[in-house]
Backbone bond lengths (Angstrom), bond angles and torsions (degrees), N, CA, C in turn:
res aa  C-N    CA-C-N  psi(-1)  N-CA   C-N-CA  omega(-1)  CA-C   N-CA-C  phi
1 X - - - 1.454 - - 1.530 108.96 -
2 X 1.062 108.53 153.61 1.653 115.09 177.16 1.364 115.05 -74.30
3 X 1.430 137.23 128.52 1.093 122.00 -174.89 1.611 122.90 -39.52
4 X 1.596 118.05 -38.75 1.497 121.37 172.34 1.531 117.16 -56.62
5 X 1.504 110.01 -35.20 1.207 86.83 -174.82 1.711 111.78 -77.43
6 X 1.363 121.52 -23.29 1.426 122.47 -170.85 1.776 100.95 -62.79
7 X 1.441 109.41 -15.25 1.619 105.22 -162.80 1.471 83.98 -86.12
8 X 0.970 142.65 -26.20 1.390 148.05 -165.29 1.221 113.96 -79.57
9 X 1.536 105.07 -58.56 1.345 102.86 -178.69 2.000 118.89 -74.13
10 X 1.219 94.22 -23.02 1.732 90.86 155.12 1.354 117.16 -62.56
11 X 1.306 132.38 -70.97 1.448 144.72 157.40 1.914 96.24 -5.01
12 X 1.693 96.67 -61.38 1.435 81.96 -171.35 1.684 137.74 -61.25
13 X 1.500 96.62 -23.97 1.591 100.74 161.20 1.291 132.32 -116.09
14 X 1.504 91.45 65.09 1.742 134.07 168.26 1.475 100.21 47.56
15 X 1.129 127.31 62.26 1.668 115.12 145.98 1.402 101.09 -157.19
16 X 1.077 131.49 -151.07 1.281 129.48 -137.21 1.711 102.28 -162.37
17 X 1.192 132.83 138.72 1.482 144.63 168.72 1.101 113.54 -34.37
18 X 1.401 104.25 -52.20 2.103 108.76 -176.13 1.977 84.40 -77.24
19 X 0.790 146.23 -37.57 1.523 128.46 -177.19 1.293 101.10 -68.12
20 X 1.082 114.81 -53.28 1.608 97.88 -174.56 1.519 123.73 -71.77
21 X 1.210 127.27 -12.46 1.278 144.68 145.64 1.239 130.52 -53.22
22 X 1.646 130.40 -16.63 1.264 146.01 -176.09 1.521 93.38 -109.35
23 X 1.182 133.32 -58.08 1.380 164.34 -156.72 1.990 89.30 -65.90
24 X 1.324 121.61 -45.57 1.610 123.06 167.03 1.339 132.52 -104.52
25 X 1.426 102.00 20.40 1.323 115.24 -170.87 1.529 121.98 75.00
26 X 1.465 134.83 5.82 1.103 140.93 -163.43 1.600 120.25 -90.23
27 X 0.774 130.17 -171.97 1.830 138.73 159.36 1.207 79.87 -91.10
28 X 1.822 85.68 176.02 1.299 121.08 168.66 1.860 103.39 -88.35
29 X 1.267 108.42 -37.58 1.569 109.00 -178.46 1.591 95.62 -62.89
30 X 1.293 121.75 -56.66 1.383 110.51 -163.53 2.329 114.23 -51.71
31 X 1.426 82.39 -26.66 1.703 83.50 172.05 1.560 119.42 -71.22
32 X 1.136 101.68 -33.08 1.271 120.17 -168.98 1.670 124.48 -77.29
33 X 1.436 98.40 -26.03 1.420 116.41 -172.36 1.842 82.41 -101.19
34 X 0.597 134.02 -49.88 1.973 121.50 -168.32 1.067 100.62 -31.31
35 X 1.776 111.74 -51.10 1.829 110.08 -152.44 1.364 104.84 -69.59
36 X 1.384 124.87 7.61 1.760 119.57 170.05 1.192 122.76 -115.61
37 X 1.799 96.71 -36.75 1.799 107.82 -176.87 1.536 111.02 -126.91
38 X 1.179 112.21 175.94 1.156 108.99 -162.75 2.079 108.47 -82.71
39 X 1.216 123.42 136.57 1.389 117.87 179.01 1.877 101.62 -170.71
40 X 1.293 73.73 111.53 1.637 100.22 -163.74 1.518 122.37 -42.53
41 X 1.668 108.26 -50.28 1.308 131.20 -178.48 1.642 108.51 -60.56
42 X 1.403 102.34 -65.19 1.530 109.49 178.66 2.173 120.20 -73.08
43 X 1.276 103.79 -21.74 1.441 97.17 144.90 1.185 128.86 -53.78
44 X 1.720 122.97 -58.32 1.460 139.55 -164.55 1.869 92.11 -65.44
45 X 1.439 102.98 -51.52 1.893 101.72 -179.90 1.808 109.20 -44.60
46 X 1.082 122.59 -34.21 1.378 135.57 -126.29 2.030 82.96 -114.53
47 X 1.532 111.21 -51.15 1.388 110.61 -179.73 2.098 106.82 -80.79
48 X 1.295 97.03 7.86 1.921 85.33 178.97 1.124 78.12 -125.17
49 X 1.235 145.29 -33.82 1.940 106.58 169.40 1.271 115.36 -73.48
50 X 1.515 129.07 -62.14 1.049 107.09 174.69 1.695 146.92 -51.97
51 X 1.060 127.87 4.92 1.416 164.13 -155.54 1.126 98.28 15.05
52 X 1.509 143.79 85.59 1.482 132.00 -150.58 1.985 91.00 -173.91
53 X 1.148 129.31 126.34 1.431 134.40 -178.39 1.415 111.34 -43.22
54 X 1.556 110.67 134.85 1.526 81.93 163.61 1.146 156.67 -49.30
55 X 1.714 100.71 -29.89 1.042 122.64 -163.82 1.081 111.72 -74.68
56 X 1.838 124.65 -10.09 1.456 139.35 173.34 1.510 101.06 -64.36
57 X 1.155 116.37 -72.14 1.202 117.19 -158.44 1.163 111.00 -66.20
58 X 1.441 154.99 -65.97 1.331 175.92 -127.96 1.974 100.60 -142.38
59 X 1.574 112.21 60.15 1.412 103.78 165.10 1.433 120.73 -64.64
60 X 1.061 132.14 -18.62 1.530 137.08 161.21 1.594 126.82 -56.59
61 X 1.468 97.77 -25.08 1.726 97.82 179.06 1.442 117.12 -140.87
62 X 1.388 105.63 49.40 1.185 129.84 179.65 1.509 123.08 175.93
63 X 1.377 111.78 122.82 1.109 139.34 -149.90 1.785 99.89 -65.46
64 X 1.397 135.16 -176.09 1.614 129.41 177.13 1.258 84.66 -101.79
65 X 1.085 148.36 59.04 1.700 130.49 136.45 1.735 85.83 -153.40
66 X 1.089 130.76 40.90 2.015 123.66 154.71 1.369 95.56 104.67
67 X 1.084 140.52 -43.77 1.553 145.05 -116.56 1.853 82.12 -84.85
68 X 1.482 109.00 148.30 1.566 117.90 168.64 1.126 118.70 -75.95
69 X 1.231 139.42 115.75 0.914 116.36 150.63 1.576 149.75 -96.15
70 X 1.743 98.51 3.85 1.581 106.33 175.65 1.401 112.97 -105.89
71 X 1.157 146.08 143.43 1.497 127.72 -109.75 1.990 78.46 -158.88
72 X 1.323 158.28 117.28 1.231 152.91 170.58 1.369 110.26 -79.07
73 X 1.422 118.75 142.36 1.636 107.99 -160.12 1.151 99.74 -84.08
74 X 0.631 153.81 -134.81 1.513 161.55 -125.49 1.401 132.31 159.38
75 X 1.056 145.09 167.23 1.658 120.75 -166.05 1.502 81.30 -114.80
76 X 1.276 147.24 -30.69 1.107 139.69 177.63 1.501 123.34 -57.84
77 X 1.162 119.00 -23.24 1.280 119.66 -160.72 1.944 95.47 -110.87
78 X 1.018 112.73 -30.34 1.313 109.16 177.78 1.680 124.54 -40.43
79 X 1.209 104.23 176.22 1.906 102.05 178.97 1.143 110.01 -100.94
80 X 1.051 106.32 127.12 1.623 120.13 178.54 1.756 99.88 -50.33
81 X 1.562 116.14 138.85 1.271 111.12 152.68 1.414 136.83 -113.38
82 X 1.166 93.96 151.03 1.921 108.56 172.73 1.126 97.08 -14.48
83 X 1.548 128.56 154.31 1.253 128.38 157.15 1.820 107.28 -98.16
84 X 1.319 113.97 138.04 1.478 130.80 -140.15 1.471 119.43 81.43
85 X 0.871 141.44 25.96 1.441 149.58 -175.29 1.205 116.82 -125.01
């Protein structure tokens, strides 16, 4: 889905992004930033209100039967850097 329409279709069952963001413990940025990139918490908020597959909303990061497929790196796994860098 296009990010507009997901703002819409929240809109449509009367509350609002920053509500549903307070409503899961979230920011308002953290709602706001899902509808482009990947962020796990505020997706999962975003797929139990809207009651709609993931794979509807976000076909890019999720497989046709739910499964994730965009994965956030991790600070652990990253490359150590140069020191001065």
């Amino acid at each position: 889905m296009h990010p507009a329409d997901i703002v819409a279709a929240v809109k449509k069952t009367g509350t609002s992004l920053s509500a549903l963001a307070r409503l899961n413990g979230l920011s308002d940025a953290a709602i706001r930033y899902s509808l482009r990139h990947p962020a796990k918490r505020a997706e999962e908020a975003l797929i139990a209100h809207l009651g709609l597959p993931p794979q509807r909303i976000w076909p890019d990061r999720y497989s046709t039967t739910g499964v994730r497929l965009i994965r956030r790196r991790s600070s652990s796994s990253a490359q150590p850097r140069a020191k001065g860098q």
